[in-house]
ZAMARGU-4260 file (C-alpha; in steps of 0.2 Angstrom, whole numbers, plus 5000, padded with zeros to 4 digits):
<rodrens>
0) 5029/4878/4935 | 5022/4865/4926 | 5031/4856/4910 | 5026/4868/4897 | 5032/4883/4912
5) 5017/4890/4913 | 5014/4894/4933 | 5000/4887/4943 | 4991/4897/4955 | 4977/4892/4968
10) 4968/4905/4975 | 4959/4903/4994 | 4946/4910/4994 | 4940/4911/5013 | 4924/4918/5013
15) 4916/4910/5026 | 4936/4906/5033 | 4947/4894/5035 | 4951/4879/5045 | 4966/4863/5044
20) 4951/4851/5037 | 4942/4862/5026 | 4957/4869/5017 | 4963/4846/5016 | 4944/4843/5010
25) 4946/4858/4998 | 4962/4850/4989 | 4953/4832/4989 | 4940/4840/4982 | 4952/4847/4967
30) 4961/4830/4965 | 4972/4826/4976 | 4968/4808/4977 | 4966/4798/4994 | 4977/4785/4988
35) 4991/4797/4988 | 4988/4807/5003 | 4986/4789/5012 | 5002/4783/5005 | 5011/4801/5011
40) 5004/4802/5028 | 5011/4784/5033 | 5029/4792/5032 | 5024/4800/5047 | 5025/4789/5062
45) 5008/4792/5069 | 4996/4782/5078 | 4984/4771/5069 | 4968/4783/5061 | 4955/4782/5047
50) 4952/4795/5034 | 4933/4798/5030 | 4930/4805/5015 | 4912/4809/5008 | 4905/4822/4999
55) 4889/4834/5006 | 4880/4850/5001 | 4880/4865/5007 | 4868/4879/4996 | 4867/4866/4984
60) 4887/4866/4984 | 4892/4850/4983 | 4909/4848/4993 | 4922/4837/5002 | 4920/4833/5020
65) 4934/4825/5029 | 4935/4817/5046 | 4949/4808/5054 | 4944/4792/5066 | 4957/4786/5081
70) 4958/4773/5089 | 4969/4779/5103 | 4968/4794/5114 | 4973/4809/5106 | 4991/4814/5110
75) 4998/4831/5116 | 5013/4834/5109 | 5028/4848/5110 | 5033/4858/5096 | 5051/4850/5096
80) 5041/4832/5094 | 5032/4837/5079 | 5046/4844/5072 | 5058/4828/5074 | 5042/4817/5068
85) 5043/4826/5051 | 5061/4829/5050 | 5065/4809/5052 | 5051/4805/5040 | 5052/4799/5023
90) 5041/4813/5016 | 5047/4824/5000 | 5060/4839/5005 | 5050/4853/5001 | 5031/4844/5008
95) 5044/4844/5027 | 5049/4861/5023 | 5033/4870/5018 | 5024/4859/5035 | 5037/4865/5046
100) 5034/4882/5041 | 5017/4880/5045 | 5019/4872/5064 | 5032/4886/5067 | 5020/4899/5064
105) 5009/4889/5076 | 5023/4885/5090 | 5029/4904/5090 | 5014/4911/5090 | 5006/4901/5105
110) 5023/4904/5114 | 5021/4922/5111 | 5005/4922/5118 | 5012/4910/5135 | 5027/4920/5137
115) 5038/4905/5137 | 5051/4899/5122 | 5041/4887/5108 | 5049/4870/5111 | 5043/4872/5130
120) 5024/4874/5123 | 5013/4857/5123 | 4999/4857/5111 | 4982/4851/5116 | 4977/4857/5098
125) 4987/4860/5086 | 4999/4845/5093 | 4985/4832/5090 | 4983/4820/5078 | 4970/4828/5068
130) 4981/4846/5065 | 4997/4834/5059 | 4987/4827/5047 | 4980/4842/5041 | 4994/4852/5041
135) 5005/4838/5033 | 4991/4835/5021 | 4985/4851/5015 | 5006/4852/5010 | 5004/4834/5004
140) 4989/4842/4991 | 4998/4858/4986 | 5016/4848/4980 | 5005/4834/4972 | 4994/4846/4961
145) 5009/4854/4956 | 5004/4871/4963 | 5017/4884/4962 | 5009/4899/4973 | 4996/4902/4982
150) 4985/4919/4985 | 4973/4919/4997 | 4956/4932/5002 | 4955/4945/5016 | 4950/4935/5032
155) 4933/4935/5039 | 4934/4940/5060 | 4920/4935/5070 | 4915/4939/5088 | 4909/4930/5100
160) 4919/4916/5113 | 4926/4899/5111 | 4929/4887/5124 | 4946/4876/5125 | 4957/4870/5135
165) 4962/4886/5142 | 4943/4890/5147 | 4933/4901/5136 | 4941/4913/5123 | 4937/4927/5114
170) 4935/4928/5095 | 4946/4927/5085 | 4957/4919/5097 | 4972/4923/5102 | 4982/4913/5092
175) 4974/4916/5077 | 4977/4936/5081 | 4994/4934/5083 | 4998/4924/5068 | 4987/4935/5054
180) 4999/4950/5060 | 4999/4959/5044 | 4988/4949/5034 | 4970/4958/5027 | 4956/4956/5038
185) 4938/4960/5041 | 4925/4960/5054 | 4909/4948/5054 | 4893/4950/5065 | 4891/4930/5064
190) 4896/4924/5083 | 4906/4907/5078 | 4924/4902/5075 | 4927/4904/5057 | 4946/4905/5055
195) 4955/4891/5066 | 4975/4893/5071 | 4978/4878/5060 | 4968/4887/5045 | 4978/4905/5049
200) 4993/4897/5050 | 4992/4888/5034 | 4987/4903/5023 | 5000/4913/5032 | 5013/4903/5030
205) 5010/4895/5013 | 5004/4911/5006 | 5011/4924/4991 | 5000/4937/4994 | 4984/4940/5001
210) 4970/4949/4989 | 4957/4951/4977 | 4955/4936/4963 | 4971/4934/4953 | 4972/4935/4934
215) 4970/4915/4930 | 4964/4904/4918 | 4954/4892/4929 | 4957/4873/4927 | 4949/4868/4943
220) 4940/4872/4959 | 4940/4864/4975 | 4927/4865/4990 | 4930/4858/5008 | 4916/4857/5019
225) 4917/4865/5036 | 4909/4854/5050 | 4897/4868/5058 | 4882/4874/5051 | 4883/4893/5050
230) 4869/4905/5058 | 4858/4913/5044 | 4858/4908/5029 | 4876/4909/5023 | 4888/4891/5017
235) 4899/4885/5027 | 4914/4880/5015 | 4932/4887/5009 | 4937/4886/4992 | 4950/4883/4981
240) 4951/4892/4963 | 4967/4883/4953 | 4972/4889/4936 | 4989/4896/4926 | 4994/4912/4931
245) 4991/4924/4916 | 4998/4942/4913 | 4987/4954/4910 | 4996/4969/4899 | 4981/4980/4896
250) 4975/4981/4913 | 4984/4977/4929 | 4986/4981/4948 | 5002/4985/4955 | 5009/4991/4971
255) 5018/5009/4973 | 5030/5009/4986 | 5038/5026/4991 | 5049/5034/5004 | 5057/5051/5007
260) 5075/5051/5010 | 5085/5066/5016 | 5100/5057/5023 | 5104/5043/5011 | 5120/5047/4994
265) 5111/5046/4980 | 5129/5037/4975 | 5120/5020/4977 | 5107/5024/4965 | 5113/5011/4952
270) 5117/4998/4966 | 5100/5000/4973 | 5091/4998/4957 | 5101/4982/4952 | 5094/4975/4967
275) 5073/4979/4965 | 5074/4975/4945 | 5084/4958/4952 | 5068/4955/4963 | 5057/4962/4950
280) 5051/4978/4953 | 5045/4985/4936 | 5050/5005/4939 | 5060/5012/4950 | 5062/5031/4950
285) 5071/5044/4959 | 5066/5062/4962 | 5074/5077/4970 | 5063/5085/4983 | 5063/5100/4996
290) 5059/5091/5013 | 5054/5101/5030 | 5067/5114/5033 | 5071/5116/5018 | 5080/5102/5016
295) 5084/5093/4999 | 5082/5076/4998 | 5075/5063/4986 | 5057/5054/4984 | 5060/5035/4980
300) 5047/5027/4971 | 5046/5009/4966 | 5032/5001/4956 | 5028/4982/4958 | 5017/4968/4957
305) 5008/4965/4973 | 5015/4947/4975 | 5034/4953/4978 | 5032/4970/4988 | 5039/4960/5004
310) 5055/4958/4996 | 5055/4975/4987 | 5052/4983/5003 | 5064/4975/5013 | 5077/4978/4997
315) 5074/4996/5000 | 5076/4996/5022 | 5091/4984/5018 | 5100/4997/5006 | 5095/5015/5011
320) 5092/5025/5025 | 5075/5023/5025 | 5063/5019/5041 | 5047/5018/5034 | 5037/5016/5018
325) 5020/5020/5009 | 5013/5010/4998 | 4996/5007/4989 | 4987/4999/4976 | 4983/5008/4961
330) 4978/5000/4942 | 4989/5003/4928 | 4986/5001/4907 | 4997/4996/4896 | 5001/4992/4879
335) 5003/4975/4870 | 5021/4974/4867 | 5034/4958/4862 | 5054/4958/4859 | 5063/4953/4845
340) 5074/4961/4832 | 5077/4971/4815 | 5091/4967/4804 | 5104/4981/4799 | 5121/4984/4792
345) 5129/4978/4808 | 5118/4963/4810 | 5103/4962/4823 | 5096/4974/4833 | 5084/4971/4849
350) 5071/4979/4848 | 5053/4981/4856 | 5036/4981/4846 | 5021/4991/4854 | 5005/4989/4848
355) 4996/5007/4849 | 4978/5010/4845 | 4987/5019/4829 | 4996/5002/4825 | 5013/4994/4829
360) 5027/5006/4833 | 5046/5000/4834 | 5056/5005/4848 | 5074/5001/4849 | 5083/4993/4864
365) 5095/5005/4871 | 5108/4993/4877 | 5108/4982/4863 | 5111/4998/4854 | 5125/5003/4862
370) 5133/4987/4860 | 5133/4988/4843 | 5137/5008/4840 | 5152/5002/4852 | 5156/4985/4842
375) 5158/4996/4825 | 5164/5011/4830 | 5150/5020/4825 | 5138/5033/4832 | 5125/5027/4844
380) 5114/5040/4832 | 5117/5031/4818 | 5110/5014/4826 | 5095/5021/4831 | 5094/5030/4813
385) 5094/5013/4805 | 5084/5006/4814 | 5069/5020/4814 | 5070/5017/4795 | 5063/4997/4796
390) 5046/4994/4792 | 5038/4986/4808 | 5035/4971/4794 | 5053/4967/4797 | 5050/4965/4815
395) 5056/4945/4818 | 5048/4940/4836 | 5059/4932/4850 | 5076/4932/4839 | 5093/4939/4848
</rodrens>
């Protein structure tokens, strides 16, 4: 969050992919100034390179290009070399743990696909000169613009083949299948790489969620130039939409995530609920069913926004019986409502303010309630009782 704790959001949106470079160019392009990313990347000890930087169009998009010139051959390097060249750096804690992420999704991911443990894999790509800086970069241009998340589009899948070093591969390749396990995707007719390992891993790692456009205010946008011209007639860049992450209480998606449960006590109902609400779930609900054989059994259902339904769902494996789960996007409306409080005879009262297409309606707090009926001895009844009888003009916003 930034000063004033408002949350900063940037939003990839990869509609023609996304690659180490593009996503770097897209970042410079928002603000991330060379100066700085210059100053960051010498932390790392790395050969002697130049960074070029110029601006081109693309469909009269005007975007950021980067290249990186070398004077030296381009190294290949192991996983357990890159991961000791940013460790021993000088670079800010979270900018090595955030790039580390990213190269492990890398290392695992080509070691999955070898059949031999990560720090025996050598890199001809991703170990060279050009992924370390974009990698490293691309965290560099997140920490400096202050962003707090990032939210990034379904992925675009081409066909097609790709030579390397291996020979020719198809597309997507491999590594870029293996690391977007569980992350949306989508097919494309065009016959050209457009998501690279380095790209993948960087959304996949660095990502909330993945999704449609997020409810922002836009401050900023970035484009980074992709070095290929696409065939047809579609631009070749990824972007970068930045802006403060606002809630949206008339209209909003959220996630439902249920499960059946015949063999779980309902005993560690309370327990379990105290756990989604921690993570922020916004409903949990539990309802007695009749399963196959007539069975009883309950119907757990938990209501989220779509950015912590990871946690929620493992919460829910973690603490019940369950072994699997639906989920689904649905939109939800709801009313303009704040918190504050009513005077009465026993002092304060918490209470919520609803503002209904009839007008504002006062609802009282239950456990702020209770804490008072049992404070002075007096009938929970009576609380809500007094407070029922306030005018909503007494309503005083945000006040214990």
């Amino acid at each position: 969050m930034n000063a004033e704790g408002h949350t900063l959001i940037a939003y990839a949106d990869c509609f023609s992919g996304v690659s180490g470079d593009m996503f770097l160019g897209a970042l410079i392009d928002a603000g991330l100034t060379l100066d700085h990313l210059q100053s960051e990347l010498a932390k790392l000890d790395l050969e002697d390179f130049r960074l070029k930087i110029f601006k081109q169009q693309d469909h009269a998009i005007s975007a950021t290009r980067l290249e990186i010139e070398s004077g030296s051959s381009d190294a290949v390097r192991a996983w357990k070399d890159i991961r000791l060249l940013i460790e021993r750096s000088a670079l800010h804690k979270t900018v090595k743990e955030k790039s580390l992420r990213v190269f492990t999704c890398l290392a695992e991911a080509e070691a999955r696909i070898h059949a031999c443990p990560a720090d025996e894999v050598h890199f001809h790509e991703i170990g060279s000169l050009d992924s370390i800086i974009d990698i490293t970069g691309s965290v560099v241009g997140l920490h400096y613009l202050g962003i707090d998340h990032l939210i990034t589009s379904p992925l675009p899948m081409p066909r097609g083949w790709i030579r390397c070093d291996h020979g020719m591969l198809p597309l997507p390749a491999p590594a870029v299948c293996e690391i977007l396990k569980d992350v949306p995707v989508y097919g494309s007719d065009i016959e050209q790489e457009l998501v690279t390992p380095t790209g993948a891993a960087l959304v996949k790692s660095l990502s909330r969620d993945f999704g449609g456009f997020p409810a922002i205010k836009i401050m900023q946008t970035g484009y980074g130039a992709g070095s290929r011209k696409l065939p047809g007639d579609m631009p070749n860049l990824f972007r970068l939409v930045i802006g403060y992450e606002r809630t949206v209480e008339e209209s909003q998606e959220v996630e439902i995530i249920e499960t059946n449960l015949d063999d779980w006590s309902p005993e560690g109902y309370p327990h379990l609920c105290a756990q989604l609400f921690s993570l922020g779930a916004l409903d949990v609900s539990l309802t007695p069913i009749h399963m196959k054989k007539g069975r009883p059994g309950f119907l757990l259902q938990v209501i989220t926004a779509p950015g912590r339904s990871l946690q929620i769902k493992n919460c829910i494996f973690t603490e019940t019986t369950s072994i699997g789960l639906r989920f689904r996007r649905e939109q939800r409306m709801t009313l303009p409502r704040e918190t504050g409080t009513l005077k009465t005879t026993w002092g304060p009262v918490k209470v919520k303010r609803v503002e209904t297409p009839e007008g504002s309606v006062l609802y009282p707090e239950y456990e702020d309630c209770r804490r008072v009926a049992l404070e002075n001895t007096v009938p929970l009844k009576d609380v809500y009782a007094a407070v029922n009888r306030c005018p909503p003009e007494e309503f005083e916003q945000g006040k214990d």
